[in-house]
DORO-311799 format. One record per residue (C-alpha): x negated, y negated, z. Coordinates in steps of 0.05 Angstrom, whole numbers, plus 32768, in hexadecimal, padded with zeros to 4 digits. Layout:
! residues N
XYZ
...
! end
This chain:
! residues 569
81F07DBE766A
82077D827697
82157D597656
82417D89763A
82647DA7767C
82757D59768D
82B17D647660
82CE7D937690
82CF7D5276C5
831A7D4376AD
83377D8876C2
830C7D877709
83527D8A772D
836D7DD1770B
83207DE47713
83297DE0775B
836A7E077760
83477E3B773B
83077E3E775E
83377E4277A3
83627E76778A
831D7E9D7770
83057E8C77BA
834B7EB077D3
83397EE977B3
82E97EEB77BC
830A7EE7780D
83387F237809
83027F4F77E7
82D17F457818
83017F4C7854
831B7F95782D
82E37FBA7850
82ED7F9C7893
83357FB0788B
831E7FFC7876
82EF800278AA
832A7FEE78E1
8356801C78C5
831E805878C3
83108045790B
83458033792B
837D8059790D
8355808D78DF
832280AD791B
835A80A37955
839380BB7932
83BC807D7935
83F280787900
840F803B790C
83CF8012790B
83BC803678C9
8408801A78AE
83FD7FD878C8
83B87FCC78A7
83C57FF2786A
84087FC47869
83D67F8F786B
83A47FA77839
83E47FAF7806
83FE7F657812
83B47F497810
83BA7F6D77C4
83F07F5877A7
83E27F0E77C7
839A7F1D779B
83C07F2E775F
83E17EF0775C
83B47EC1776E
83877EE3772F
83C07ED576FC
83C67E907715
837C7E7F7719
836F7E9F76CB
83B07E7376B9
83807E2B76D4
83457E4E76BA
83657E55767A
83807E0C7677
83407DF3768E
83187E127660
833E7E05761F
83407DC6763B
82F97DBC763D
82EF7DD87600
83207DA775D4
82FA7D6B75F5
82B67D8375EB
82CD7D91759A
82E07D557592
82A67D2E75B4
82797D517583
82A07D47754C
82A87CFE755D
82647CF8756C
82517D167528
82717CDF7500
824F7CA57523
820C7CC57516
81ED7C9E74D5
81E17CBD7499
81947CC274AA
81A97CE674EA
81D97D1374CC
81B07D34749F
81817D4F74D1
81B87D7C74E0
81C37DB074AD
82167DB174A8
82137E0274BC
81EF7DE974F9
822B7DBD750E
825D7DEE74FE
82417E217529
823F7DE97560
82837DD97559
82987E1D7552
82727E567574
824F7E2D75A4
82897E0D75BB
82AA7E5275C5
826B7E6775F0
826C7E30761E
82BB7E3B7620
82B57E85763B
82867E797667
82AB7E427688
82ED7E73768B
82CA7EA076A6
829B7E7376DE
82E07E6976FA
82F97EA676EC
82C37EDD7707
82817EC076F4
82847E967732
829B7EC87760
82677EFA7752
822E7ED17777
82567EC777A8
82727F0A77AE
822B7F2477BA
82207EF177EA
82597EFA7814
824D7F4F7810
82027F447823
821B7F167864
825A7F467870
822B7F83786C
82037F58789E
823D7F4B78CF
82607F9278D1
82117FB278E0
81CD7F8B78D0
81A27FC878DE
81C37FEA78AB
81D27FAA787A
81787FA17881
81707FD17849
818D7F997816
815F7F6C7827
81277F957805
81427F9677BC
81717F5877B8
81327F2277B7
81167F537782
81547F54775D
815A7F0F7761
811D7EF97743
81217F317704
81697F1376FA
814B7ECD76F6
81157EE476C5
81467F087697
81777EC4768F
813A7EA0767B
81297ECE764B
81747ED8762F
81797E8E7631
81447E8975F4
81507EC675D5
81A27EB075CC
81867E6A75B7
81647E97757B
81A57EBC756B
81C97E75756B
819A7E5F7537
819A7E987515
81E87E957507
81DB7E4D74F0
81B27E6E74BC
81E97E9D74A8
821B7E6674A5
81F47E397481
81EE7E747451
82377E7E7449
82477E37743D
821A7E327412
822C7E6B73E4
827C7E5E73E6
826A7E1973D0
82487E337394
82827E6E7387
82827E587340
823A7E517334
822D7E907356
825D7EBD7325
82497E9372E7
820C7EA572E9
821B7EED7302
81F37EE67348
82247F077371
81F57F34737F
81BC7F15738F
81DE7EDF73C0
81F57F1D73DE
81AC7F3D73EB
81937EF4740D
81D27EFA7435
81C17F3A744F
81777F1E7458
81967EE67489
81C87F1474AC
81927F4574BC
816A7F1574E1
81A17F027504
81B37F467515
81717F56752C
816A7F0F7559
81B27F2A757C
81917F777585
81537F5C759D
81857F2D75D3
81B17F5C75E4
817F7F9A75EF
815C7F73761F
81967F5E763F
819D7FAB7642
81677FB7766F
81927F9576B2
81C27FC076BE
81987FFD76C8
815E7FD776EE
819E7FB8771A
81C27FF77720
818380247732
81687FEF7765
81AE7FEC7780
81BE80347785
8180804877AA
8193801777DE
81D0803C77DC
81AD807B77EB
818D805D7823
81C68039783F
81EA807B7842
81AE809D785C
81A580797891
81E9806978A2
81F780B978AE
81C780B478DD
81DC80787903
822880917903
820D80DE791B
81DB80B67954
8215808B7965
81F380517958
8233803D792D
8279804A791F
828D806F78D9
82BA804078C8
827A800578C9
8253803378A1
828A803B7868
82937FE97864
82427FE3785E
824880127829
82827FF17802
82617FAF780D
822A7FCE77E6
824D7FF277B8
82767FAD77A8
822A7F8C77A5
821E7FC0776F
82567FB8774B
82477F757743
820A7F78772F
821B7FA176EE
82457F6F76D7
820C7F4076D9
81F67F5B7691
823C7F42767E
822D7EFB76A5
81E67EEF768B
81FA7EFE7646
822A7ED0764A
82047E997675
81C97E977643
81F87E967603
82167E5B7624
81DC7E3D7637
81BD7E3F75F3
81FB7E1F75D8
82047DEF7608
81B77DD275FA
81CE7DD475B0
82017DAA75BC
81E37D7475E8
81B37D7075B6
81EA7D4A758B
82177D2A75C8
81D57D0175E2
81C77CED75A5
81B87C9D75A6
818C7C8D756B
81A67C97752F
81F27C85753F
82117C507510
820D7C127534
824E7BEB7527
82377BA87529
82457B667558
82727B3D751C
82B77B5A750E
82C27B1474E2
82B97B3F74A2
82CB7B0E7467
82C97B207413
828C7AF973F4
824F7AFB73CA
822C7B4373D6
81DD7B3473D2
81A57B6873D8
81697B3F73F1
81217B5F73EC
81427BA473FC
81177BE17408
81277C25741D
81017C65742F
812E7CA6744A
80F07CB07487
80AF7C967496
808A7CCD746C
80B07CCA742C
80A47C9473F2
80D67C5A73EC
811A7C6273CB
81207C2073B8
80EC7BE373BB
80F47BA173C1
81387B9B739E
81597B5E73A0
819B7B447373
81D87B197388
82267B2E7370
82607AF2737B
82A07B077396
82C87B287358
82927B3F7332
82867B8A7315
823D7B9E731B
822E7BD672F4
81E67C027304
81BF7C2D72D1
81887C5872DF
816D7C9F72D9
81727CD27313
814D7CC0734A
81467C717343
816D7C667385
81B27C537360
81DE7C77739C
81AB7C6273CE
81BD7C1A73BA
82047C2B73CA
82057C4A740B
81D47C157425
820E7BE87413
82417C157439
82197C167470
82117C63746C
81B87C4B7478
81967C04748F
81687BF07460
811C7BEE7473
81117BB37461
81397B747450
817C7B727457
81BF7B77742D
81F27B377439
823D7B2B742F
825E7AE7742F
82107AD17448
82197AFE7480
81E97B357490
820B7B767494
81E67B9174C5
81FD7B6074EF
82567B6A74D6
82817BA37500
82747BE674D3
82C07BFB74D7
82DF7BB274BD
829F7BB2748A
82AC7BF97469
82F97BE7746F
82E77BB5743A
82CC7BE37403
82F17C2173E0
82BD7C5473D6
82C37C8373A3
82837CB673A6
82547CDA736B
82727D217386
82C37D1A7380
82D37D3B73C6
83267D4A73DD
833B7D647415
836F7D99742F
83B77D867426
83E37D6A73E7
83CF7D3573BC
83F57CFE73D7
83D67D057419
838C7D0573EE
83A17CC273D8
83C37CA7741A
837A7CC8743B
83617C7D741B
83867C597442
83AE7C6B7489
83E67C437483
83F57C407437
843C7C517418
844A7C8773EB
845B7C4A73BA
84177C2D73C2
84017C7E73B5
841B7C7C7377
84027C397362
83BF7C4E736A
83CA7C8A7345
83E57C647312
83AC7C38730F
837B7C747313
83A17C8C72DA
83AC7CCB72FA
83FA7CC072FE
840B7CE672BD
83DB7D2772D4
83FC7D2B731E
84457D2472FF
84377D5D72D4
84307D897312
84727DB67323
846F7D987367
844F7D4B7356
842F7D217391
84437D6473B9
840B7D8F7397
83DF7DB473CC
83967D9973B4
83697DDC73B2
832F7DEB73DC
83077DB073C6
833F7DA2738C
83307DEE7367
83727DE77342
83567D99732C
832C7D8F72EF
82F67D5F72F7
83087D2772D7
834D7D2872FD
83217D387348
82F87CF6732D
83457CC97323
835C7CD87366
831B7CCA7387
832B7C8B7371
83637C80737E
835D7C8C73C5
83237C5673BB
835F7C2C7398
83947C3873CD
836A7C097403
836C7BCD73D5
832C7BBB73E6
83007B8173D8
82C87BA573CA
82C97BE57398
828B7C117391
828F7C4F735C
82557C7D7365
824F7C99731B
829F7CAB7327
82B37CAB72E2
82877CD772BB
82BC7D0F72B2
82E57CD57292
82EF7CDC7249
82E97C9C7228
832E7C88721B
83407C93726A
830C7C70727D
831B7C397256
835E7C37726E
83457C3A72B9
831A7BF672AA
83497BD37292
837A7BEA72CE
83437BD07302
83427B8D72E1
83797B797305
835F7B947344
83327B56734E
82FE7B7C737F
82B87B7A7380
829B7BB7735B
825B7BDA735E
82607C0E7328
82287C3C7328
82277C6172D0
81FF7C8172A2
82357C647266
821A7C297242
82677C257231
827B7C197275
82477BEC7289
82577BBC7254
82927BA27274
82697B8C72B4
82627B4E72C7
821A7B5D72DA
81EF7BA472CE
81B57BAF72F7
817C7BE372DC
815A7C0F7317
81207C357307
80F47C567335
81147C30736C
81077BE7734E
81317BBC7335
81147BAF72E5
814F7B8472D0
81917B6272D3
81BD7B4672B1
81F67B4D7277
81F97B867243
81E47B587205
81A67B36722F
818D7B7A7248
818F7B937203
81667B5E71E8
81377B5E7228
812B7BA37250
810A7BD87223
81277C09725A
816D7BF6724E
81667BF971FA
814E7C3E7209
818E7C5B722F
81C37C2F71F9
81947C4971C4
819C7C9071DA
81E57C8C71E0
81EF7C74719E
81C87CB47184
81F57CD471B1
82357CB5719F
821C7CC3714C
! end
């Protein structure tokens, strides 16, 4: 937890004021008893009016003094907390996108939305309410035990016999919410992942008419974590009456014996009713503890969740010592990949060179490590062996942020985000013009499609572009690739939603873009117009070169034109 609570160092100041005006109050409800007791015995038993006035005067100033110093210190427990919680949110977040890819997806995405969402709320109460009451309670038991103590130890002794019991079953029951919470956590990870899931596949899921069915594995997952919650929370149950009937026969006693003392005159009546509120206030307290530990073990759950991502040190993109990034030859030399030490090898031992300019296009069937290629040029992965060079210069070695600001990236799955078109496009590139918008669109030959829209560049995109068709989802992933000008150009199968006459026009619109390209297809069409086309197959490179060489020379590569022309008849 001292990871995750660090983010509450800023706000240590407002902390403070809250913590002393929680003190203020912790003081005036401890001295309340005294105050009774003087007014039972020596205005109460003597019959003197004035001193009842004067203290009760006091008693009523005391409260309203309380009342205000509460609304001020939930005010700074408030700001602190929020506080906390917007830094802590953003850490994680931040810290998510410098993991590598190969760190990432150890983390199921519903894992890090519950982290950034529930678990951050957790953490957030907890700290409200550690300066708010959470604090105070400890102390408020504390401060009874040694008042009870002070106004009469004889009578105060009988505590002593259940508070180091209670003490101990209360530290037993926070261990045991602690891991039970931590199964609920993961639990709701479950569920989430569930959810996302199934909205992800809406379509799929009522095509196919599954509705159902998704909703009975739904129900499967929400049960369990229904039952992990019961199973917390009932035996977070058992405190309060274990607390409550240890408490209240000490109660029992304390009266007891206090009638006795106060009829042997061993005590004054007025000591005998502050011991008793002192352990009445005790066992008021320790009800709420149900409330505390609950909340205590839910946020310690969450915050060992958390930390588990914020100390994360392998596994973060390391940016690299060379921020002299400069356009050049792109050359894969003796290249192999494998996702972990116990799966097989993506790619093996693949090595090619491609001069500044050229368009490389890459064939292969599913699974021959065409997309792997890419991302270990982006970065996105370090290869496991060899190494990948630009301009000569290792990229391992070249600052990640001025490398990848060198290549437009346009993916296999065409993915937009929340907002209006123009801002999809302008998402390519920060400081672009609506002009240079519109020039990319142009050259994505999207233009005509977005101008048909009532509102144009102003269109509100869909969740995940619903209102888009694919082919026009695949043009403006491009040309937010196209709106960085960038030396480099890497399409990840991006045009298969094409038809052929758009696609067409879209080549002959990148000519003049003069960049680099890696085009990853499955088109003979569209890999006649490289420069180069590389043939993958189960992760080796079988051959390279133009379209009339491989047609005359790879048996692989006659196969897929072959089939296309049978296709194409």
């Amino acid at each position: 937890m001292k990871t995750v609570f660090a983010y509450a160092k800023p706000y240590k100041w407002f902390a403070g004021i809250a913590i002393a005006l929680m003190l203020f109050e912790l003081f005036v409800e401890l001295i309340q008893p005294l105050i009774m007791a003087k007014i039972i015995d020596e205005g109460v038993m003597v019959k003197d009016v004035s001193t009842i006035y004067e203290w009760a005067l006091i008693l009523l100033v005391l409260t309203i003094v309380t009342f205000i110093a509460g609304v001020v210190n939930s005010y700074f427990s408030a700001h602190v907390a929020q506080s906390f919680a917007f830094d802590l949110r953003s850490a994680l977040f931040a810290k998510i996108q410098s993991f590598t890819m190969a760190t990432y997806i150890k983390y199921p995405t519903s894992a890090l939305i519950t982290r950034l969402t529930n678990d951050v709320g957790n953490v957030q109460q907890v700290l409200f309410m550690l300066l708010r009451i959470m604090l105070r309670a400890p102390l408020a038991i504390i401060g009874s035990f040694i008042m009870a103590f002070y106004v009469n130890a004889k009578l105060a002794a009988i505590l002593l016999i259940s508070a180091p019991l209670l003490a101990i079953f209360l530290f037993v029951m926070v261990t045991k919410g602690i891991q039970l919470f931590s199964k609920v956590q993961k639990s709701l990870d479950g569920v989430n992942r569930k959810l996302q899931e199934n909205l992800q596949a809406i379509r799929l899921v009522k095509a196919y008419m599954r509705g159902e069915y998704e909703t009975k594995r739904f129900a499967e997952i929400a049960s369990n974590l229904k039952i992990d919650s019961m199973k917390a929370m009932r035996t977070m149950e058992y405190i309060q009456p274990i607390l409550l009937f240890v408490m209240n026969v000490s109660m029992l006693g304390i009266i007891w014996f206090g009638a006795s003392f106060v009829g042997a005159g061993d005590m004054k009546l007025g000591e005998a009713v502050a011991v008793i509120n002192y352990t009445m206030r005790i066992t008021m307290i320790f009800s709420m503890f149900v409330f505390i530990i609950i909340l205590f073990a839910r946020a310690k759950a969450s915050a060992e969740r958390m930390e588990e991502v914020l100390v994360v040190n392998e596994g973060v993109e390391y940016s690299g010592d060379n921020t002299h990034v400069i356009n050049g030859d792109i050359g894969f030399h003796d290249v192999s990949f494998r996702y972990s030490e116990t799966t097989p090898y993506v790619l093996q031992d693949v090595s090619f060179t491609v001069k500044a300019g050229e368009k490389l296009a890459i064939l292969g069937a599913t699974g021959s490590g065409k997309s792997t290629l890419l991302q270990l040029l982006l970065r996105f992965y370090e290869p496991t062996k060899g190494k990948i060079t630009l301009a000569n210069q290792d990229i391992a070695t070249l600052d990640i942020t001025a490398l990848r600001q060198m290549i437009g990236y346009v993916p296999q799955q065409s993915i937009l985000f929340s907002g209006s078109i123009e801002e999809n496009i302008l998402w390519g590139q920060e400081h672009a013009s609506t002009d240079q918008a519109v020039a990319a669109a142009k050259q994505a030959q999207i233009h005509e499609s977005i101008t048909a829209f009532d509102d144009g560049y102003a269109t509100v995109v869909g969740q995940k572009g619903v209102n888009l068709s694919g082919g026009q989802k695949q043009r403006l992933s491009i040309a937010r690739a196209l709106v960085r000008q960038a030396p480099i150009l890497i399409l990840d199968d991006s045009t298969s939603a094409l038809d052929v006459k758009t696609e067409q026009a879209l080549w002959q619109a990148l000519e003049a873009q003069r960049a680099t390209m890696f085009v990853v297809t499955q088109k003979i069409q569209t890999a006649k117009g490289a420069d180069k086309i590389a043939v993958l197959e189960e992760g080796r490179l079988v051959a390279l070169g133009t379209h009339d060489t491989l047609l005359q020379t790879n048996e692989l590569y006659q196969q897929i034109a072959a089939s296309q022309q049978e296709v194409a008849r």
